[in-house]
C-alpha positions as CSV (number, residue, x, y, z in Angstrom):
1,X,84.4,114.0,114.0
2,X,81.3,115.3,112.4
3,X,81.2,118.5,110.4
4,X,84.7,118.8,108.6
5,X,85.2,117.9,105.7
6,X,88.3,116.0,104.7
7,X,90.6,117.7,102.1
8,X,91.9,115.0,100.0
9,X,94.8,115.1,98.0
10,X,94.3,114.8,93.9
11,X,97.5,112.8,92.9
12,X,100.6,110.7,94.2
13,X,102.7,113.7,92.9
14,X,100.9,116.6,95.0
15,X,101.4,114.3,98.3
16,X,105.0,114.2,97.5
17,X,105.5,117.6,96.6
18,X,103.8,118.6,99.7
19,X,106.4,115.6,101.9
20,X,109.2,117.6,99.8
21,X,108.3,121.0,100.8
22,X,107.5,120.1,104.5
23,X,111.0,118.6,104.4
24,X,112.4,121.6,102.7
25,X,110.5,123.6,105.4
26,X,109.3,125.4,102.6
27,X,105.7,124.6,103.2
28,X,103.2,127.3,103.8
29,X,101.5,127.2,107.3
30,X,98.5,127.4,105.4
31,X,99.0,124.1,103.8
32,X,100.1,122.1,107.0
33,X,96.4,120.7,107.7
34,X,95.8,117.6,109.6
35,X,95.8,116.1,105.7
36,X,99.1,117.4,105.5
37,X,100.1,115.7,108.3
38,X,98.3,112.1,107.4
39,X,99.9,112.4,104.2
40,X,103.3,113.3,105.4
41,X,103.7,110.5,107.8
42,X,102.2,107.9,105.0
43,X,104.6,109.3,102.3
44,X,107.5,109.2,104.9
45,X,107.0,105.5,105.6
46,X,105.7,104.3,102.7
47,X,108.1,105.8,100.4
48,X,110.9,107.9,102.5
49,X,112.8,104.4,103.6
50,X,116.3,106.8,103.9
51,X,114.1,108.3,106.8
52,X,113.2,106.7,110.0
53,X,109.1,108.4,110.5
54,X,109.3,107.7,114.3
55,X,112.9,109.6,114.8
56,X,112.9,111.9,112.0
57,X,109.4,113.0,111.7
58,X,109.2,115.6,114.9
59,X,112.4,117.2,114.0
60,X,110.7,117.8,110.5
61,X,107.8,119.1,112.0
62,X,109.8,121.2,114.2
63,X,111.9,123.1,111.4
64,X,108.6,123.3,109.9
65,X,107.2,125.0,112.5
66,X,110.1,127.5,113.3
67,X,110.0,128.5,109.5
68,X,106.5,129.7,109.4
69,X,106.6,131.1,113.0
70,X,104.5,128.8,114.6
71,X,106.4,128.0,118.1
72,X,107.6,124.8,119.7
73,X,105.9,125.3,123.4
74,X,104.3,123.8,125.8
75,X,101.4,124.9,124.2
76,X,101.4,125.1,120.7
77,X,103.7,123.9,117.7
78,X,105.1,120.3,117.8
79,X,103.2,117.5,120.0
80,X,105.3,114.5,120.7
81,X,102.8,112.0,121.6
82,X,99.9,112.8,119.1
83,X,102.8,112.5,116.5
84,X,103.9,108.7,117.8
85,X,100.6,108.0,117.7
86,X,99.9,108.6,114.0
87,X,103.4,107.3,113.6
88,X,102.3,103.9,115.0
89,X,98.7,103.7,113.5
90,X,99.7,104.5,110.1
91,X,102.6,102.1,109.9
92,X,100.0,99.1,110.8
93,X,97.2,100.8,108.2
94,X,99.9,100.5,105.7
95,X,101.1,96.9,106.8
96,X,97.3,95.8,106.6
97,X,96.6,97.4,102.8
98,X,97.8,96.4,99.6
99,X,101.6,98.3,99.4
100,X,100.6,98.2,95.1
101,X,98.4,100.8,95.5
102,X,99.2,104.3,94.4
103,X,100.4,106.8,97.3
104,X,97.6,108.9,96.4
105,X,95.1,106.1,96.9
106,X,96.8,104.9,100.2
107,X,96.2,108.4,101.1
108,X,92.6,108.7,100.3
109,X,92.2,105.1,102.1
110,X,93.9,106.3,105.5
111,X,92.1,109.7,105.5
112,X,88.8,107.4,105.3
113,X,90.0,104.9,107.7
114,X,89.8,105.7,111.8
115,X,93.7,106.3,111.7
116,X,93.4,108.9,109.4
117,X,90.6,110.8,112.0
118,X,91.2,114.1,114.4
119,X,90.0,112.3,117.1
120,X,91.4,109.1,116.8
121,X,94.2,109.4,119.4
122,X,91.6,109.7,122.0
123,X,90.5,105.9,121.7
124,X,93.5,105.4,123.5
125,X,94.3,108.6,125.2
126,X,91.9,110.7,127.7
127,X,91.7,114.1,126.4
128,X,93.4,115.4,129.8
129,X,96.4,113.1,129.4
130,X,96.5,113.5,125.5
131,X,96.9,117.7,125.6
132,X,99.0,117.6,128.8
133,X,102.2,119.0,128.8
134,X,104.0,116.3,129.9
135,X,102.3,114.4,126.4
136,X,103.1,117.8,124.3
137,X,106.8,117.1,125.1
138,X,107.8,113.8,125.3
139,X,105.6,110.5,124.3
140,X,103.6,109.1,126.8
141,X,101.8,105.9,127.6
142,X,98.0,105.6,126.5
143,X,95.8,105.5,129.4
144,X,92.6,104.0,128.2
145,X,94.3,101.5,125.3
146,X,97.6,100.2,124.2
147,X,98.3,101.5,120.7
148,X,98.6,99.4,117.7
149,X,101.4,97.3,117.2
């Protein structure tokens, strides 16, 4: 997408600290950006191996969600498909980079790459499927590609 710029993250520790507090649900809604995000699901795979990204991950961004009164609904809050989505296109960004890197670089790598883009759920979702309910709730099959394995 043209016109935003991306808000990058200055060391490994602030990404951490930021995958801490979202944990904690501690994080300020103002914080939770779709950086925050990126980062989150990164740190969580990359370095969270007690946590499973794909299980844990919308139940994290759930609590989140409920402790700065954003709510879980058919339209706003927690969106089960868009999450699997970055769940599956960061894990094979991160199986295609060199795992030596520091987090923060990784970070700053995926926010540059096209998994680490707004829109990029929509190469393999229609915008009408992606932002349906039915995708809002539970995950559902791409309709114009098949995801990454």
């Amino acid at each position: 997408m043209t016109g935003r710029t991306i808000l990058y993250f200055e060391t490994s520790s602030a990404v951490r600290l930021m995958g801490e507090r979202l944990i904690a649900a501690s994080l300020p809604r103002s914080a939770w950006t779709h950086e925050a995000h990126i980062a989150a699901c990164l740190w969580l795979i990359d370095e969270r191996r007690d946590l499973d990204a794909a299980r844990d991950l919308p139940q994290i961004i759930r609590r989140h969600n409920d402790s700065v009164g954003t709510p879980n609904t058919d339209s706003s809050g927690f969106h089960a498909t868009i999450t699997h989505c970055y769940v599956t296109g960061i894990a094979a960004f991160l199986a295609r980079i060199d795992a030596t890197l520091p987090l923060v670089a990784k970070v700053s790598m995926l926010l540059d790459a096209p998994e680490g883009r707004r829109d990029w759920p929509l190469r393999f979702y229609s915008r009408d499927r992606l932002l349906s309910v039915e995708a809002r709730r539970a995950v559902i099959l791409p309709d114009l590609a098949p995801l990454p394995a």
